[in-house]
Backbone as CSV, one residue per row, in Angstrom:
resi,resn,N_x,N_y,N_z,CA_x,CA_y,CA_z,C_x,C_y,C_z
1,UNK,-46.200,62.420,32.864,-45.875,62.380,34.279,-46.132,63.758,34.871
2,UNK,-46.953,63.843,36.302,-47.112,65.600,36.759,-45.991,65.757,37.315
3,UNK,-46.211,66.893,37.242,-45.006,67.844,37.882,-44.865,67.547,39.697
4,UNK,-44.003,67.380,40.306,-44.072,67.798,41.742,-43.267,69.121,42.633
5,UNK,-43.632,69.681,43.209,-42.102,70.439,43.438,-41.885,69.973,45.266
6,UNK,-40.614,69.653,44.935,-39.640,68.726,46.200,-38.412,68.872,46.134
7,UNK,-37.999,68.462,46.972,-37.010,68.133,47.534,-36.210,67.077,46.699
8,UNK,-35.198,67.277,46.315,-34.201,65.966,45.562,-33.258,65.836,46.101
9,UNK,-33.228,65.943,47.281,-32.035,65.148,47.940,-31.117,66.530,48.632
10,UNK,-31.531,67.276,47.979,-29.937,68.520,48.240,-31.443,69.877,48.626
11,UNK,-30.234,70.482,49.910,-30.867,71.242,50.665,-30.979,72.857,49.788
12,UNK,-32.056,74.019,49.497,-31.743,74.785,48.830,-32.329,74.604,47.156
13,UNK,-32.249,73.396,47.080,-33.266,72.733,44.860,-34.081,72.291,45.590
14,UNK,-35.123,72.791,44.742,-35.902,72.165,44.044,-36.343,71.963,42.912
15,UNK,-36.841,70.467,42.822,-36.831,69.923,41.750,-38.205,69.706,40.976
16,UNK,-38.447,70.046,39.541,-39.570,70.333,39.191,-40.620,68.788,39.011
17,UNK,-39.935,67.392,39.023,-40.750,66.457,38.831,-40.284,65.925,40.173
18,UNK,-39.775,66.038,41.362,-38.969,64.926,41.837,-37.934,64.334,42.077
19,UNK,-37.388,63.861,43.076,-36.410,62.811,42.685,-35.199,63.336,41.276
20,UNK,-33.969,62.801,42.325,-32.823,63.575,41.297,-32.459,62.866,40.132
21,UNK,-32.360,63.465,39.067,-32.039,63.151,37.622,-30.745,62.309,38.030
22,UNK,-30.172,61.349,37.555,-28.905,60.358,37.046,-28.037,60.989,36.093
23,UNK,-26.872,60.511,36.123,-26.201,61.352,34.689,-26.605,60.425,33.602
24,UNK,-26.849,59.459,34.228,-26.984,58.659,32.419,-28.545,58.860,31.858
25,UNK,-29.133,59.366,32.603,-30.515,60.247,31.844,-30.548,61.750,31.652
26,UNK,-28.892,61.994,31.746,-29.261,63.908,31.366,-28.045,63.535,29.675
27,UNK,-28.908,64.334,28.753,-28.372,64.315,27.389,-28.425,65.437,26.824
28,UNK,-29.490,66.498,27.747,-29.963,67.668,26.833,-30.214,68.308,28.325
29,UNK,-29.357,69.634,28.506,-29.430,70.118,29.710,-29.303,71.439,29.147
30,UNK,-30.146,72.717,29.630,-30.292,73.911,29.588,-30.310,74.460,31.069
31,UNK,-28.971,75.054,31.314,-28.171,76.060,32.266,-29.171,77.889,31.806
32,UNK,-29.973,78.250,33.107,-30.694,79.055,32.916,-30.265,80.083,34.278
33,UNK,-30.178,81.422,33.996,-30.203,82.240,34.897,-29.668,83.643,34.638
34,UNK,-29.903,84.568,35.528,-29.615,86.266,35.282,-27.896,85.865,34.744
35,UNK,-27.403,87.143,34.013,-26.293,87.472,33.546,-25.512,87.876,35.227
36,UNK,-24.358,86.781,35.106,-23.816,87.038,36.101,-23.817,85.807,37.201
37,UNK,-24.404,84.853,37.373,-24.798,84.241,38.072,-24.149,82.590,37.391
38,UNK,-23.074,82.879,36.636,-22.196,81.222,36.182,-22.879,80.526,35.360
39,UNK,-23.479,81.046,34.467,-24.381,80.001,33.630,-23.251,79.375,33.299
40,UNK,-22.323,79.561,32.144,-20.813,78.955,31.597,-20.199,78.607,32.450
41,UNK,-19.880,79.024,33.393,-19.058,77.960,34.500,-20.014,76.572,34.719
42,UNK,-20.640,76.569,34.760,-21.911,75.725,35.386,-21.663,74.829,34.328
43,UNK,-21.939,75.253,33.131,-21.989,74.438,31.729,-20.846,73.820,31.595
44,UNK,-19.568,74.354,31.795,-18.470,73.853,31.603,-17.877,72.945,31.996
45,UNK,-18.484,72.899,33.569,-18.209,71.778,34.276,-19.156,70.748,34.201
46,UNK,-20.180,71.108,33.646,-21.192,69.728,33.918,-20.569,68.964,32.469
47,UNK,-20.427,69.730,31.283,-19.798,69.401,29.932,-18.379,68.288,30.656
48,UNK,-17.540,68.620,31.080,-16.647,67.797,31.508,-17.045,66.952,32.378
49,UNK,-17.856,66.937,33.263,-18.378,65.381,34.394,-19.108,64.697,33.828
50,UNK,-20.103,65.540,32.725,-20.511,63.975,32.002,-20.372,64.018,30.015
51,UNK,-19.493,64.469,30.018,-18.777,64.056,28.783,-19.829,64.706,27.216
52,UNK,-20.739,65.659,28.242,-21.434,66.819,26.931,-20.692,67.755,26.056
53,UNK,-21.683,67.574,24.910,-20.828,68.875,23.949,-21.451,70.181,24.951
54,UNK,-20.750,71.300,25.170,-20.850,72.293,25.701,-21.003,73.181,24.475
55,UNK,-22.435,74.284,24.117,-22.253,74.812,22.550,-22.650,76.723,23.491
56,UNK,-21.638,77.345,24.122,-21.427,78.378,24.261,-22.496,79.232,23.795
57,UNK,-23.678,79.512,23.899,-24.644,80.816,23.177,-24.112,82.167,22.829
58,UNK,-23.056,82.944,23.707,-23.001,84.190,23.491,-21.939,84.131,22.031
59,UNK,-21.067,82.641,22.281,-20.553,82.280,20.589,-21.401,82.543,19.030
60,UNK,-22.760,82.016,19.189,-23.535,81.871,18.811,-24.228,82.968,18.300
61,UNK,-24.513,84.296,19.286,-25.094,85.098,18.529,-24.417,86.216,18.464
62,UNK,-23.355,86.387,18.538,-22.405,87.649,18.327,-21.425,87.321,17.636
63,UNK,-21.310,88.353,16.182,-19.746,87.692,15.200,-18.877,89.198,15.910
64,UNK,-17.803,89.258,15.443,-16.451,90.233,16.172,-17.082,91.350,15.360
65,UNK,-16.617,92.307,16.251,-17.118,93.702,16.284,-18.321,93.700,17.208
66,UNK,-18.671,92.772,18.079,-20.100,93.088,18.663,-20.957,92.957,17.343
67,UNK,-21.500,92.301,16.308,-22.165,92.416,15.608,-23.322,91.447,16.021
68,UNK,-23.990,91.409,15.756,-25.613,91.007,16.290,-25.902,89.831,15.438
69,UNK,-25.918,87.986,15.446,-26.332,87.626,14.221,-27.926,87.571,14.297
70,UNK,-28.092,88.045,13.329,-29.857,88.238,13.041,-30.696,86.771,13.754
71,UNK,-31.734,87.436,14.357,-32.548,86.188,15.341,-32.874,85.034,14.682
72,UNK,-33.274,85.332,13.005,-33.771,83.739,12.608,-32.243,82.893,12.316
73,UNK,-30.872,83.529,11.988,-29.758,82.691,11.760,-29.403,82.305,13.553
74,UNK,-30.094,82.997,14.651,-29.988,82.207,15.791,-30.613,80.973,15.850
75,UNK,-32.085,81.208,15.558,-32.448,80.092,15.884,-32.447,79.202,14.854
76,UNK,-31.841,79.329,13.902,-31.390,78.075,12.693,-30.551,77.547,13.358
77,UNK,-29.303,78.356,14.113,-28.140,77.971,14.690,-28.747,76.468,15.893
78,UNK,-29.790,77.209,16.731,-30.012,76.534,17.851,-30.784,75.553,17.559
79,UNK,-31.390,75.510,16.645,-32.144,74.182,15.949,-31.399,73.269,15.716
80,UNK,-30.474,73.572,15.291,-29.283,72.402,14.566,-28.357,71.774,15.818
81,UNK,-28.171,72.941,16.955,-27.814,71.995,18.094,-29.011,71.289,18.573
82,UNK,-29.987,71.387,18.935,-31.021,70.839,19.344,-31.538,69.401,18.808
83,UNK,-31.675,69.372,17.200,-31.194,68.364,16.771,-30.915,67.058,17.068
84,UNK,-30.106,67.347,18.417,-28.688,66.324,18.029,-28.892,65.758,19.554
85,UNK,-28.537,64.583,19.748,-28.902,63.950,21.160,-28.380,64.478,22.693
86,UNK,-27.298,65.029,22.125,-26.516,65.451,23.288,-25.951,66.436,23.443
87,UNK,-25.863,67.632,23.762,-25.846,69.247,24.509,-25.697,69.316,25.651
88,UNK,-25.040,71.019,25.950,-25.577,71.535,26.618,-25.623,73.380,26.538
89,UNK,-26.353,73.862,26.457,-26.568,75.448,26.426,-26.785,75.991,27.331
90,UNK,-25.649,77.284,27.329,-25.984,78.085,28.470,-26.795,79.356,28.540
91,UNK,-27.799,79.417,28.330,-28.554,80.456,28.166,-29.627,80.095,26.800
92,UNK,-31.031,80.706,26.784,-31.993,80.768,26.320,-32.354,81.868,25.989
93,UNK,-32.731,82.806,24.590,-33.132,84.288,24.767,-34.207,84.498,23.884
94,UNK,-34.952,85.247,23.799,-36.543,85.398,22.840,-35.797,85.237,21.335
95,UNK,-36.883,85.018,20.868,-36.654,84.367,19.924,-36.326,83.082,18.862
96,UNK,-35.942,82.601,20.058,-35.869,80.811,20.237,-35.741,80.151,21.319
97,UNK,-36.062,80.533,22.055,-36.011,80.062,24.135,-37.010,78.428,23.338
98,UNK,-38.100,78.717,22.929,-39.273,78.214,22.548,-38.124,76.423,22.291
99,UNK,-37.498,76.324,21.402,-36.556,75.517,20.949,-35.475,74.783,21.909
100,UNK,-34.748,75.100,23.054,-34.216,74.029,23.763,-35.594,73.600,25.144
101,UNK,-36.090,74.430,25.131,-37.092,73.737,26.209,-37.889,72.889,25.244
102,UNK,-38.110,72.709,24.287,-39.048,71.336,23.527,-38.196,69.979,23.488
103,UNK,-36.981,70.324,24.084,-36.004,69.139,23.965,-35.232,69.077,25.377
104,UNK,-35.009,69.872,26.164,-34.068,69.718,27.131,-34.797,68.106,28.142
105,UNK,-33.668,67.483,28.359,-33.718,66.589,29.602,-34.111,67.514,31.144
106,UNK,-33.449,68.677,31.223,-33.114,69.052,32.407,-33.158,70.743,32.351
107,UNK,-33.702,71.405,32.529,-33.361,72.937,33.237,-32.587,73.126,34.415
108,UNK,-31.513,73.686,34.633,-31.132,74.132,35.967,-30.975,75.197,36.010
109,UNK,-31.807,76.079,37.017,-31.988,77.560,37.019,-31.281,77.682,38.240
110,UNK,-30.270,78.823,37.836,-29.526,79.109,39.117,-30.258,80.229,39.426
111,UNK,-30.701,80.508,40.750,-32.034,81.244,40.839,-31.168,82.107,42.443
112,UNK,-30.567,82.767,41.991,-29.546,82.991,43.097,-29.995,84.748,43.855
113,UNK,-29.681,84.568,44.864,-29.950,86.590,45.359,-29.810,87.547,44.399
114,UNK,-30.036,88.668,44.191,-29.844,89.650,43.314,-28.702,90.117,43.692
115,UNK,-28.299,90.379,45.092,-27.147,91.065,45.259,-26.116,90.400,44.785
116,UNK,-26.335,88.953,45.424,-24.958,87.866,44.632,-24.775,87.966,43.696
117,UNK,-25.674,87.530,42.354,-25.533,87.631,41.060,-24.687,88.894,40.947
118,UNK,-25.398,90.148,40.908,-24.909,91.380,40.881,-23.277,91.607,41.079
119,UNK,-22.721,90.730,42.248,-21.739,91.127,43.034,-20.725,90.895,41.850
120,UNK,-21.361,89.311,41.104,-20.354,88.388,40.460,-20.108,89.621,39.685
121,UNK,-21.461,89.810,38.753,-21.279,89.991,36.905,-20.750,91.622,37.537
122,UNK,-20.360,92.393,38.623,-19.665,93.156,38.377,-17.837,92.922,38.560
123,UNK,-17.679,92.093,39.198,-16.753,91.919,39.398,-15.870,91.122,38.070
124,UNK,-16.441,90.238,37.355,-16.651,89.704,36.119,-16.354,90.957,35.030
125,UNK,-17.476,91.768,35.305,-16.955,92.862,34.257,-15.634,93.163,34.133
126,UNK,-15.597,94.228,35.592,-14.465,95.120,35.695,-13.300,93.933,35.700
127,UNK,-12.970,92.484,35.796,-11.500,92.051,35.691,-11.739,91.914,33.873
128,UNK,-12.616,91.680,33.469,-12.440,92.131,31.983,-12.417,93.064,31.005
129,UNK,-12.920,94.586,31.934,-12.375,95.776,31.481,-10.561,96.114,31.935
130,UNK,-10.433,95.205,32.530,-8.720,95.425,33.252,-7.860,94.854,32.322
131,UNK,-8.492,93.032,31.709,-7.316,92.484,31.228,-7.524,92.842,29.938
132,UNK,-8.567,93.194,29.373,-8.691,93.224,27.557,-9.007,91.780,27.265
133,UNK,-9.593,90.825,28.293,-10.183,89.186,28.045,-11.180,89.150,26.421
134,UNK,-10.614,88.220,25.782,-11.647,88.458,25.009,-12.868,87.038,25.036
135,UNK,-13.760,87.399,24.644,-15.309,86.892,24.869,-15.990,86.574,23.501
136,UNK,-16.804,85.235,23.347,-17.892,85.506,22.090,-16.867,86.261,20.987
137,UNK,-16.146,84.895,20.638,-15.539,85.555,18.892,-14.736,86.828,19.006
138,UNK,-14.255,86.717,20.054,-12.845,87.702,19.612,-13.575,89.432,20.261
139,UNK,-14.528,89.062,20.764,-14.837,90.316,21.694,-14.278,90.942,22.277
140,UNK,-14.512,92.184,22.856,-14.148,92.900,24.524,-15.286,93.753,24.985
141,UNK,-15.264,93.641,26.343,-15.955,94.777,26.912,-15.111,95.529,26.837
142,UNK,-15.664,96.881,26.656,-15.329,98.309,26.813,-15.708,99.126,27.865
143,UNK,-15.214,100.304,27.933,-16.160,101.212,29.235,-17.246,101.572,28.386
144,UNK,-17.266,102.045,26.964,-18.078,102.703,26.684,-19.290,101.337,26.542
145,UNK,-19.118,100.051,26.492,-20.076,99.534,26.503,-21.054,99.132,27.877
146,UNK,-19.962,99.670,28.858,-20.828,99.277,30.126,-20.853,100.499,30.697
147,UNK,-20.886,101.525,30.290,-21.617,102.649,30.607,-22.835,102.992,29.928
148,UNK,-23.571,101.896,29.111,-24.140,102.206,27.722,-25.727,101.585,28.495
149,UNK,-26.957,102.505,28.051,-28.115,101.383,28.200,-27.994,100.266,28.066
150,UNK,-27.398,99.582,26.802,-27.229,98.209,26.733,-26.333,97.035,27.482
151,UNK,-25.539,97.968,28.262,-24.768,97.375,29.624,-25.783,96.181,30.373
152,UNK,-24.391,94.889,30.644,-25.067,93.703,31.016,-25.834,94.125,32.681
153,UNK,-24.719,95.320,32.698,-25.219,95.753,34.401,-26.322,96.472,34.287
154,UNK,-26.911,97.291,33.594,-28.301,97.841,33.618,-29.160,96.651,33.269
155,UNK,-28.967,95.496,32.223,-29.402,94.452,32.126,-30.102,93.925,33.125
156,UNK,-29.220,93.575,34.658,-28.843,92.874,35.548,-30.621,93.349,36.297
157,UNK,-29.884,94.951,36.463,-30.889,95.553,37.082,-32.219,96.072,36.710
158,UNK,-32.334,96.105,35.694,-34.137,95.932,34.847,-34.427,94.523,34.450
159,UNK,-33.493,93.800,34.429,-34.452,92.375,34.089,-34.539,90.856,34.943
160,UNK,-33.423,91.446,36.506,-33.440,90.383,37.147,-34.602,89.512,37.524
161,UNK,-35.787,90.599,37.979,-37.446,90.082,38.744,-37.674,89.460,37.217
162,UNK,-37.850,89.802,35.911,-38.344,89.387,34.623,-37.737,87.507,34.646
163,UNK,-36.474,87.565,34.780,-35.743,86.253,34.386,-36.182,85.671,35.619
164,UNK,-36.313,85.859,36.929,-36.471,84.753,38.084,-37.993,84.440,38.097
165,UNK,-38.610,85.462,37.615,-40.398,84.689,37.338,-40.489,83.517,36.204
166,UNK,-39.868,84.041,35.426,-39.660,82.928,34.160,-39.333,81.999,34.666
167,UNK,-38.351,81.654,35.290,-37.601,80.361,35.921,-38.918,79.689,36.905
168,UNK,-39.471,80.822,37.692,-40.179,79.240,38.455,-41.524,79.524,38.205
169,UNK,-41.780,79.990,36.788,-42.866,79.944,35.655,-42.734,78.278,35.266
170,UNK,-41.654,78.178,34.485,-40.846,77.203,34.355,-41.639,75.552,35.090
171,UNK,-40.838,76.008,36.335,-40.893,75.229,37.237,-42.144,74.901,37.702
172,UNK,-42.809,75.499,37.758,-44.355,75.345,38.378,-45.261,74.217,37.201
173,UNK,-44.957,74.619,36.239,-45.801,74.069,34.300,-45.574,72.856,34.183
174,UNK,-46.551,72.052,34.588,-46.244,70.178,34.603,-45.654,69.847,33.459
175,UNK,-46.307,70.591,31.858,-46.245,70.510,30.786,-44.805,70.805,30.437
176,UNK,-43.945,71.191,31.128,-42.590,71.747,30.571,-41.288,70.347,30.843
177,UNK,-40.073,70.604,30.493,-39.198,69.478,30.974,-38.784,69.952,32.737
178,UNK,-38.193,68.920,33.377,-37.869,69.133,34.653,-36.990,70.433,34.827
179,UNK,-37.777,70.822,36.306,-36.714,72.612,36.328,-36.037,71.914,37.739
180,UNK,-34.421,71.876,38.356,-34.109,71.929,39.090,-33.559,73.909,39.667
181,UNK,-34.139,74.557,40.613,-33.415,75.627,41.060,-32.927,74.898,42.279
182,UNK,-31.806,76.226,41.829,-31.198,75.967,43.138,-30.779,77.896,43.257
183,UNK,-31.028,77.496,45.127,-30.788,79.021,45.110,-29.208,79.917,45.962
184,UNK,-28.925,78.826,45.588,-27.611,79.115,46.264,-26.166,78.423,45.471
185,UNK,-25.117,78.645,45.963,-23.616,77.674,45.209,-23.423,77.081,46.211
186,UNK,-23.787,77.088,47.315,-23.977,75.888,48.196,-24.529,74.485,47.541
187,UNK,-25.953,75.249,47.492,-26.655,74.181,46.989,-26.612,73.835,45.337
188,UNK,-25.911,74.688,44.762,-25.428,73.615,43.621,-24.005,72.769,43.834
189,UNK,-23.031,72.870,44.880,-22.139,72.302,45.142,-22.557,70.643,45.397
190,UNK,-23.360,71.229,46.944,-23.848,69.897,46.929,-24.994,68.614,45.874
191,UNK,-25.641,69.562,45.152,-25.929,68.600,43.731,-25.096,68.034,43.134
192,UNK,-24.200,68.952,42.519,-22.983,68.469,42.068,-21.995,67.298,42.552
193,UNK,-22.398,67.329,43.517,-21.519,66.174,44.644,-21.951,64.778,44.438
194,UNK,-23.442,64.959,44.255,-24.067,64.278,43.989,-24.026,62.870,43.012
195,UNK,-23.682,64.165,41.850,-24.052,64.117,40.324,-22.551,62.977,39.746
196,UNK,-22.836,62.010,39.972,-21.860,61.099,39.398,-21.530,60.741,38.040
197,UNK,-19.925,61.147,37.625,-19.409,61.470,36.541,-20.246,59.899,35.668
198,UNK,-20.741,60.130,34.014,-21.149,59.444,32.988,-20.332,58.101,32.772
């Protein structure tokens, strides 16, 4: 089937084949977008409206202490969800991105302003440098980690243009599964509104 890019009903998405997906044809959904911008919220709630396993990524590749699990025990990890008929993942990263897009029903790229995103994942930070929240296996942010090159906020800001080309790279590639963006929480509200519980 080619690709189209349109309109699905909701003002703000578009949709990479068309016409809006049903819940009883989404089984395999990949939640895509900059750090900061609700991928896990997004996931969490779609996991509860239509009755998906929700399999957390940052769970996935970080054991306590911040330790790193090596890329091929990622993508063994993500193979084995993939697998399986029904998911959903929030996030995709090199090394095995290659692996839920050969299976996803659905992409939804929250493809949102830079400043917004930005606004969240700082605000996100700092209430979790306040409470000691822990994250991914018994984590914490630290100051010294978000004062650090490897800070999600320098992240934010060297790789936002990188991640939003990808997305409507994505979207454009007949050959790929359907990309819905949406570029606003408006306009994922009203999808969502849409999107009638399984």
């Amino acid at each position: 089937m080619s690709r189209q890019s349109g309109d699905p009903g909701v003002s703000g998405a578009k949709s990479g084949r068309g016409g809006r997906p049903t819940a009883a044809a989404l089984s395999r959904i990949l939640v895509y977008g900059v750090h900061g911008s609700g991928k896990s919220t997004l996931a969490q709630r779609l996991s509860e409206r239509l009755g998906l396993p929700w399999h957390p990524v940052d769970d996935l590749l970080w054991e306590p202490n911040w330790v790193e699990v090596p890329v091929a025990l990622q993508r063994s990890r993500i193979e084995a969800i993939c697998r399986r008929d029904r998911w959903i993942l929030d996030g995709a990263y090199h090394g095995w991105r290659d692996v839920p897009l050969a299976r996803a029903d659905l992409i939804i790229g929250l493809d949102y302003p830079r400043g917004l995103s930005f606004r969240w994942l700082l605000r996100r930070t700092l209430r979790r440098l306040s409470t000691g929240e822990e994250i991914c296996n018994g984590n914490r942010e630290s100051l010294g980690s978000v004062l650090s090159t490897e800070s999600v906020l320098v992240w934010h800001l060297t790789e936002f243009g990188r991640e939003r080309r990808r997305l409507r790279a994505w979207h454009a590639d007949p050959t790929g599964p359907p990309v819905l963006l949406l570029d606003s929480p408006e306009a994922l509200e009203r999808w969502l509104a849409g999107l009638s519980p399984r």
